[in-house]
C-alpha positions as CSV (number, residue, x, y, z in Angstrom):
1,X,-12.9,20.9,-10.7
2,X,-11.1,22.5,-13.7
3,X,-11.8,21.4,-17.3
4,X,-8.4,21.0,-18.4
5,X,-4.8,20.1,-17.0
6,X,-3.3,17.6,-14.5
7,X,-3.0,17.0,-10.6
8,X,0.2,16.0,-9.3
9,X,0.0,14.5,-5.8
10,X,3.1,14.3,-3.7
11,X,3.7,12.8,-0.2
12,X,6.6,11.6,1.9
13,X,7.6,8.4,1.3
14,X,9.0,7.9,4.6
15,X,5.5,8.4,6.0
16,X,6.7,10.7,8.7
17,X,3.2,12.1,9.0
18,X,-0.5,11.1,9.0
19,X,-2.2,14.5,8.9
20,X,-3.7,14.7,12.5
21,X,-0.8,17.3,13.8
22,X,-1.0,21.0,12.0
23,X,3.2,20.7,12.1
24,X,2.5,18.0,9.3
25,X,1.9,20.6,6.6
26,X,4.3,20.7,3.9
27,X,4.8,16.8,3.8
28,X,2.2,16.1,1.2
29,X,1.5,18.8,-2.0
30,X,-1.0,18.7,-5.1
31,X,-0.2,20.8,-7.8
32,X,-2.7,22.0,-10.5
33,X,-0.8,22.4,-13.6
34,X,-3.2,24.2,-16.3
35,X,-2.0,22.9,-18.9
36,X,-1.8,18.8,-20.0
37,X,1.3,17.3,-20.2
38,X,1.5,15.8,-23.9
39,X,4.6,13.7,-23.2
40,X,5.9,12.6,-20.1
41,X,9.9,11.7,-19.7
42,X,10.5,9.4,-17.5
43,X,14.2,10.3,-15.6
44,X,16.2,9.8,-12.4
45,X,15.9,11.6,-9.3
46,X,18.1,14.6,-8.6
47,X,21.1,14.3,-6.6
48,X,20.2,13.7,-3.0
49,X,16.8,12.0,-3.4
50,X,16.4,8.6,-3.4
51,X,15.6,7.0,-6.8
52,X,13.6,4.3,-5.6
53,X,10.2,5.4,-7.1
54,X,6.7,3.4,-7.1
55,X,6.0,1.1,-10.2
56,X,4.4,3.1,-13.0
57,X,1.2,1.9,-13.8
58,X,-1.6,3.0,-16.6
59,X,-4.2,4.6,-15.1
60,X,-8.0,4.4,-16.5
61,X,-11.0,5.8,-15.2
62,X,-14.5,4.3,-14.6
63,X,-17.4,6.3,-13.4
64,X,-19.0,4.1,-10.2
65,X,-21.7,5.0,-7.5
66,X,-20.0,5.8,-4.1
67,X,-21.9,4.6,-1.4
68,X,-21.3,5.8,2.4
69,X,-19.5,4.1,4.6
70,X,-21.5,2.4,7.6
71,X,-20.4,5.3,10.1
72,X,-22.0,7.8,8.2
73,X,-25.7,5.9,8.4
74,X,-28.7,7.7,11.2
75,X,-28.4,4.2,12.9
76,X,-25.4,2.9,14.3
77,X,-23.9,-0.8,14.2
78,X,-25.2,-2.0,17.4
79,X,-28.5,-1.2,16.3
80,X,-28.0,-3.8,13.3
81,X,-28.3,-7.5,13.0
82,X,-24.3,-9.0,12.2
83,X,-25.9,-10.3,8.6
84,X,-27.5,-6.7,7.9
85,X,-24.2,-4.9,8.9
86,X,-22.0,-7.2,6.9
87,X,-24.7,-7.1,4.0
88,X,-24.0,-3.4,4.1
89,X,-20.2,-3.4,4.5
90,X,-20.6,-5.7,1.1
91,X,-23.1,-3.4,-0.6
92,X,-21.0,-0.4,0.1
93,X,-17.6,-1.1,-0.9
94,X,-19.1,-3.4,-4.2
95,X,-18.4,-1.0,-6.5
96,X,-14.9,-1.3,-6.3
97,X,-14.6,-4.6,-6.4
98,X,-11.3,-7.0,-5.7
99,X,-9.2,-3.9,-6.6
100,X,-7.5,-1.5,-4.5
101,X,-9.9,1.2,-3.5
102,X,-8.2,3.7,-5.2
103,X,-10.9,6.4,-6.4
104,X,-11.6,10.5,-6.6
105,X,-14.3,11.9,-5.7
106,X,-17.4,10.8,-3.3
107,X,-18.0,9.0,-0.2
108,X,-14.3,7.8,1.3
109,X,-14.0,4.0,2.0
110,X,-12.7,4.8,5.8
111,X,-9.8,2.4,6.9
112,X,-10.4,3.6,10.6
113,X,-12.6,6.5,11.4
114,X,-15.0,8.1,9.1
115,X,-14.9,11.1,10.3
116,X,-11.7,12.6,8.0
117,X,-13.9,16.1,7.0
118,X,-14.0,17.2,10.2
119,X,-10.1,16.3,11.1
120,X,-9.0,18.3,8.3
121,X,-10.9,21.3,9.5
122,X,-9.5,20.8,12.7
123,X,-6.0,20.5,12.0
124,X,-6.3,22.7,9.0
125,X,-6.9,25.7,11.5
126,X,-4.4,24.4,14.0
127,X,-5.9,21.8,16.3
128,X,-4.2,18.8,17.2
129,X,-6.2,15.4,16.2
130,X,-3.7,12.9,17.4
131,X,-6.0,12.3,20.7
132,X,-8.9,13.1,21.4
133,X,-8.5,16.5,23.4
134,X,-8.1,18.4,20.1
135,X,-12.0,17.3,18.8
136,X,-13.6,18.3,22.9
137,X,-11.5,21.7,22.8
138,X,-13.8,25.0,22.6
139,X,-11.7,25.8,19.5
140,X,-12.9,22.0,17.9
141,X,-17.0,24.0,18.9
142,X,-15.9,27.0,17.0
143,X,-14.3,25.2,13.7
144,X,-17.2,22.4,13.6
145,X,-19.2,24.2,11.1
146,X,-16.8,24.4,8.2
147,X,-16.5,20.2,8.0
148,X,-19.0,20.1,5.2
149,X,-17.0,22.1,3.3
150,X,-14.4,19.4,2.7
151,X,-14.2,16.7,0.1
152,X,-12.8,13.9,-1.2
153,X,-10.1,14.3,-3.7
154,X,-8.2,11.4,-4.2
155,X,-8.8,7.8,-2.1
156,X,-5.0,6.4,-2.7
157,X,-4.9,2.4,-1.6
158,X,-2.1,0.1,-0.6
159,X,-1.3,-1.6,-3.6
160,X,1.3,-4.5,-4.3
161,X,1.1,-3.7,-7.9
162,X,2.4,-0.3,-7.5
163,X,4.7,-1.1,-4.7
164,X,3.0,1.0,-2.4
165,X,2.5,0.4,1.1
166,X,0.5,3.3,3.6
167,X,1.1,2.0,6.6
168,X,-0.2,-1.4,7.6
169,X,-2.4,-1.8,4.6
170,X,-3.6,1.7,5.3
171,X,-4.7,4.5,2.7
172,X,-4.3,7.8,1.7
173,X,-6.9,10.3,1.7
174,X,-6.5,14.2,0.1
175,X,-9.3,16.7,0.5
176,X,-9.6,19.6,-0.3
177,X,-12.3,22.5,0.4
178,X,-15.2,22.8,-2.5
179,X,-14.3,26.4,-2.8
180,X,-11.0,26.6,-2.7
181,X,-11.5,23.8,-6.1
182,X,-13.8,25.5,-7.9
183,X,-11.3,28.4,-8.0
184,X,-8.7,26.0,-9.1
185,X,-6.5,26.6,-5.8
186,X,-4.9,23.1,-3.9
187,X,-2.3,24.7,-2.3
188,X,-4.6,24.0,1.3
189,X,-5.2,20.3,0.4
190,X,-4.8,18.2,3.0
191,X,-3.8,14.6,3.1
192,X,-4.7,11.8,6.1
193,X,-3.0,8.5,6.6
194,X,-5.2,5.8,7.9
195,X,-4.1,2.3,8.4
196,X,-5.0,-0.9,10.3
């Protein structure tokens, strides 16, 4: 990640899309800006844009181990007791404690599936994830390899606080590639709804 300056995230507040349909680029942006903002104005929206914004709310950061989410363990949940798997669904999310799972960075705390890496290299290159044809299609084969490359850039929660809603207490998730981060370049970000 760069040394210096700000990320904006940006998505549409109607929720119109959830990031499993390539057509839904353009609905969410980040923005790197170089430079840090030393004073922010607040001000109204611009004619034609609905000036119902999200509670602003100070923002601190605290440095906390990310731990995976059950789905991405060698064993699977059938193969564990109900008291280890609920032990582990405890241990994992811990670090976050009675707060909204809001975080950058690290392992994602998955509302649905926790398999988000590989759906934005699918639908990133033009595959369809809104079934499950898009994942079994040759093209899914072909793509398959480039998942690792993704990661975790922002974990955004519902959050009554703020006013915001994703969903049905869902979250959002933005990812980006490593290398297109380390050159300082979020114009390919791309952002998945997940709700319950």
């Amino acid at each position: 990640m760069p040394k210096k300056g700000q990320l904006y995230f940006f998505y549409d507040k109607e929720q119109t899309t959830w990031g499993f349909d390539p057509a839904d680029r353009g609905s969410w942006r980040v923005i790197y800006a170089k430079e840090s903002a030393v004073d922010l104005l607040e001000c109204s929206a611009t004619d034609g844009i609905d000036n119902d914004p999200y509670n602003s709310l100070p923002v601190s950061f605290k440095e906390i181990i990310s731990r995976p989410d059950w789905q991405r363990l060698e064993i699977g949940a059938d193969e564990m007791s109900d008291d280890d798997f609920n032990e582990y669904i405890e241990w994992s999310t811990a670090p976050l404690g009675d707060e909204p799972r809001h975080q950058m960075f690290g392992n994602p705390i998955p509302v649905q599936g926790d398999g988000m890496e590989l759906e934005c290299q699918l639908v990133s290159h033009g595959v369809y994830c809104g079934n499950s044809d898009g994942y079994h299609s040759p093209r899914a084969a072909e793509l398959a390899e480039g998942a690792k490359d993704w990661r975790l850039l922002l974990q955004l929660d519902s959050d009554d606080e703020a006013g915001m809603m994703w969903g049905d207490l869902g979250s959002l998730y933005f990812w980006i590639r490593e290398e297109d981060a380390r050159r300082a370049d979020f114009s390919n970000a791309w952002m998945i709804l997940q709700c319950g």
